[in-house]
C-alpha positions in Angstrom: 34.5 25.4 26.9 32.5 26.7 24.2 33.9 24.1 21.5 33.0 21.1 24.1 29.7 22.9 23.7 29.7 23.0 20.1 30.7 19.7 19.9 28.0 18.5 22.6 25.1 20.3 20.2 26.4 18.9 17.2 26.1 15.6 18.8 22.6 16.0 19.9 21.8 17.2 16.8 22.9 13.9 15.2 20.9 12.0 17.5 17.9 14.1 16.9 18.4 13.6 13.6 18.9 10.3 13.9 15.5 9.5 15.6 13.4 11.4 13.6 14.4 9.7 10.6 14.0 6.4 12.0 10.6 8.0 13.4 9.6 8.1 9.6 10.4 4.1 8.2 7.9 2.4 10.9 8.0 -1.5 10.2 5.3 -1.9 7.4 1.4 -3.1 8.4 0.4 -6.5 8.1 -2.4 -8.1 7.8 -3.3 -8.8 11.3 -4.1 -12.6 11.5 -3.1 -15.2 8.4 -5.5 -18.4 7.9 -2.9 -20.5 7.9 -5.5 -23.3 6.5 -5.9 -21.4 3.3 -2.3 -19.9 3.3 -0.7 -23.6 2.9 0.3 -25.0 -0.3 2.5 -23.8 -2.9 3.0 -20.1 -3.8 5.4 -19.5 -6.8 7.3 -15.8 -6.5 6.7 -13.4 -8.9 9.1 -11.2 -7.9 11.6 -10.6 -5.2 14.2 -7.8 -4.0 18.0 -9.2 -4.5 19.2 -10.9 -1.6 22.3 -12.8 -1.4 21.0 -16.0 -0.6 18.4 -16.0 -4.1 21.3 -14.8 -6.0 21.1 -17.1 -8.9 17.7 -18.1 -8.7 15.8 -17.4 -11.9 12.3 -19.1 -10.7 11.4 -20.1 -7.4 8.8 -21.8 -5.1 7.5 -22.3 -1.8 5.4 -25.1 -0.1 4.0 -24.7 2.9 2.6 -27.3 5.2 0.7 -27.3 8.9 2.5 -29.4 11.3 0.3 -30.9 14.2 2.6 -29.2 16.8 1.3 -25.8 15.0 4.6 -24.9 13.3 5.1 -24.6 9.5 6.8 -26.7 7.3 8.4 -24.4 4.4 9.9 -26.3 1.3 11.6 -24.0 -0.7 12.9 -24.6 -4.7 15.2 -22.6 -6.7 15.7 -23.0 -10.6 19.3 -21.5 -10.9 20.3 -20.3 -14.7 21.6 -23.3 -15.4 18.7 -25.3 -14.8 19.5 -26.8 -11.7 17.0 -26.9 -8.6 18.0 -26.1 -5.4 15.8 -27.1 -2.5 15.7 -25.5 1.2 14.1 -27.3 4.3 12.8 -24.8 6.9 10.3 -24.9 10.2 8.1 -21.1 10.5 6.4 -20.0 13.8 4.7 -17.5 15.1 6.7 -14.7 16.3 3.7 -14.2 19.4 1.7 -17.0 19.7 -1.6 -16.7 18.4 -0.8 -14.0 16.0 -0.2 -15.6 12.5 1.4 -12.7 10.3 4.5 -12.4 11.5 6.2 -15.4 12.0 10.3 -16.6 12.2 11.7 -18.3 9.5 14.8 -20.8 10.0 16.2 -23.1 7.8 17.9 -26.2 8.2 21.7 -26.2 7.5 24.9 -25.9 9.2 25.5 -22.7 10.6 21.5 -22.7 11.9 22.3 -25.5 13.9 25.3 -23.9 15.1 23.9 -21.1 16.0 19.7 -21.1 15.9 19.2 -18.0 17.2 21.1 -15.9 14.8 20.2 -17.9 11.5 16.0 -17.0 12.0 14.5 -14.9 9.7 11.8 -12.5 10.0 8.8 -13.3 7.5 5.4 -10.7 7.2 2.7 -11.7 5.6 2.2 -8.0 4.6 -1.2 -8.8 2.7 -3.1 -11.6 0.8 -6.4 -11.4 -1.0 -9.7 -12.9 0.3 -9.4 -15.8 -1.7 -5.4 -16.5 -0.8 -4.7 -16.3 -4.4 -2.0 -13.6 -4.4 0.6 -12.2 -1.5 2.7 -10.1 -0.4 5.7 -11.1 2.5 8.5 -9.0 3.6 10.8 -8.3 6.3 10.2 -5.3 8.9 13.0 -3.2 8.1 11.9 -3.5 3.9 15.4 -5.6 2.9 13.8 -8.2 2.1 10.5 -8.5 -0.4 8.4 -11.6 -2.3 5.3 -11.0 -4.9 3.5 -14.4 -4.3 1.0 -16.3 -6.1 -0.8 -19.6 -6.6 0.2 -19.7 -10.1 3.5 -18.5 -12.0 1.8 -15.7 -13.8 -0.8 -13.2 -13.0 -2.5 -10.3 -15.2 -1.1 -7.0 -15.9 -3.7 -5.8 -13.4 -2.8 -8.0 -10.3 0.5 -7.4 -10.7 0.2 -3.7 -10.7 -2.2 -4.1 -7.8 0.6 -5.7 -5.6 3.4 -2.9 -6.6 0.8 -0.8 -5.9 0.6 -2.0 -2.2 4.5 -2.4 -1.7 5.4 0.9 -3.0 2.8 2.4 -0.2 4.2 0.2 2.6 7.5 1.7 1.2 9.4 -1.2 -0.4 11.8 0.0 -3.4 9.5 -2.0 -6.2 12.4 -0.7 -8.9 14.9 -3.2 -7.2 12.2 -6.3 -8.1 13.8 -8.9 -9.9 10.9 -10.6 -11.8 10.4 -14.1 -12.4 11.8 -15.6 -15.9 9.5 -17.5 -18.0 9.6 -20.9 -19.2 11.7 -21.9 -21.9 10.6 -24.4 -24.0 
């Protein structure tokens, strides 16, 4: 009896465990409402966490575009290493209707038409400037990260603004992967 007891507290003590430290790593805050207006057009990334799916990309982009049924075009590009782009056709929508910052991503290819509901992915608009010059999107659960930007470079001093605000929402900012210039 007394080791089924032991046993029983040392399982409740996992779970305990368990929930507090989920208790600690709430989802990030956004940015409430997203003029989606102002937030089309292309945004370049900056930087981004590795992900499996970005894995060779050494530059990429994103277009968005309003479509008149209120969904979200999303055209991404990928420059690989060796100079090849790779281009990704996707539709965005809001997770709750009428809210704008959180909205599901899914991209159109095989196994997403297999199987729709597995293949959408979650995509915060975690904060943007006033003028919807700069942004920051990740996922709830901080696997996933993008710096944003109207332009493929910013200052010293916007970038460090942006790592700034991920590293306080608790994204690992040392994992960034960075954008590569140019080459001539």
């Amino acid at each position: 009896m007394t080791m089924r007891t032991a046993l029983l507290l040392s399982c409740l003590t996992l779970a305990v465990a368990g929930c507090s430290s989920s208790a600690q790593q709430l989802p990030p805050p956004t940015t409430q409402q997203v003029d989606l207006q102002r937030y089309q057009g292309t945004w370049y990334e900056l930087a981004r966490l590795p992900m499996f799916f970005q894995r060779n990309c050494v530059q990429s982009e994103a277009r968005y575009g309003l479509r008149a049924d209120g969904r979200i075009d999303v055209d991404n590009r990928c420059k690989e290493q060796d100079g090849q782009w790779n281009t990704a056709h996707g539709i965005a929508q809001a997770q709750v209707p009428g809210r704008t910052d959180k909205l599901w991503v899914r991209f159109d290819n095989w196994f997403s038409r297999l199987a729709p509901d597995l293949t959408k992915g979650e995509y915060w608009v975690l904060y943007h400037d006033p003028d919807y010059r700069v942004a920051l999107v990740g996922h709830p659960n901080r696997e996933y990260l993008w710096l944003l930007s109207r332009s493929p470079t910013v200052s010293s001093q916007t970038r460090e603004q942006l790592l700034q605000r991920a590293r306080e929402q608790g994204y690992p900012t040392e994992k960034l992967i960075w954008r590569q210039a140019d080459t001539p």
